[in-house]
N, C-alpha and C positions, 0 to 999 in steps of 0.2 A: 587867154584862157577865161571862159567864162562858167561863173559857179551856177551850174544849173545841172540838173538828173538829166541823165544821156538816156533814153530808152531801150538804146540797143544795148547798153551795159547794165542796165539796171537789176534782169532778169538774172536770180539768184548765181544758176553758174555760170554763166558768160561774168558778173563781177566778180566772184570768187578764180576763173582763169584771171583774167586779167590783171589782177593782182599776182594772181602765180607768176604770170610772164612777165610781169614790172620788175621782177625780184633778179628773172636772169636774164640771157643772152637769148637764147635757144633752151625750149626745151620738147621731148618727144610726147607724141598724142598720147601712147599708152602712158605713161607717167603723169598728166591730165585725167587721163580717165581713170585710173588707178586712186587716184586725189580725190576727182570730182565723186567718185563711186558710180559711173553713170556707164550703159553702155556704149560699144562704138558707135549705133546712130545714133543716138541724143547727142554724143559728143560732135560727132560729125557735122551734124545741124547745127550746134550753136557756134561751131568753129566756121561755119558758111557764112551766117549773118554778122559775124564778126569781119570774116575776110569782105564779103560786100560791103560793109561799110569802110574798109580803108586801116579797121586800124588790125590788125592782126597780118602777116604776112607767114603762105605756108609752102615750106618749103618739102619736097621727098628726096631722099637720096637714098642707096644701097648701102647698108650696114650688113656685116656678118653674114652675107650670103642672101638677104632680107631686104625688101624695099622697107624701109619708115620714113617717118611723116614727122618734120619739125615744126614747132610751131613758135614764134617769134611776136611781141609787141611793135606795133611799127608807131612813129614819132606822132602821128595825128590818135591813134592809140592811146599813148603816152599824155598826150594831151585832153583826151576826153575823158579818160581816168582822174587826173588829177582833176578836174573841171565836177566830175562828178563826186568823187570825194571832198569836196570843197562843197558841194550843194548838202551833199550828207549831214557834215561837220556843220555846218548852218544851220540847217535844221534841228542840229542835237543840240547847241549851244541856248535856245531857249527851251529844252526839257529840264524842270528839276529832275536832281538824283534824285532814287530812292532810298 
């Protein structure tokens, strides 16, 4: 794991999911979207550039008579998050508080 800002996580709500999905197993798009406050294409889009890059895995299945859309961290995910939160914490570590 290397501490460096990941690009493709860095944009405000792709880091903010991503931290959502470090938290659980699985969890569904409207529930992201609902969180992020963002519509289904904004969510859509940043859920693409995540799944192209490897670290989000999306899964659909029939729920309640309904197609949804799960959305899951996958391990190279996992690993560019922490890598990025480590470049974070770095950088905050020489800021005085206020």
């Amino acid at each position: 794991m290397s501490a460096a800002l990941d690009p493709v996580i860095h944009a405000p709500n792709r880091l903010q999911m991503c931290c959502m999905l470090a938290a659980v197993d699985t969890i569904d798009f409207a529930t992201v979207r609902e969180a992020l406050d963002v519509s289904e294409s904004v969510l859509s889009k940043h859920v693409k550039t995540l799944e192209e890059a490897g670290y989000v895995k999306v899964k659909k299945a029939a729920s309640d008579g309904r197609q949804r859309t799960w959305l899951s961290l996958s391990k190279p995910g996992r690993e560019a998050l922490k890598g990025h939160l480590a470049a974070l914490k770095a950088m905050m570590a020489g800021v005085p508080e206020a």
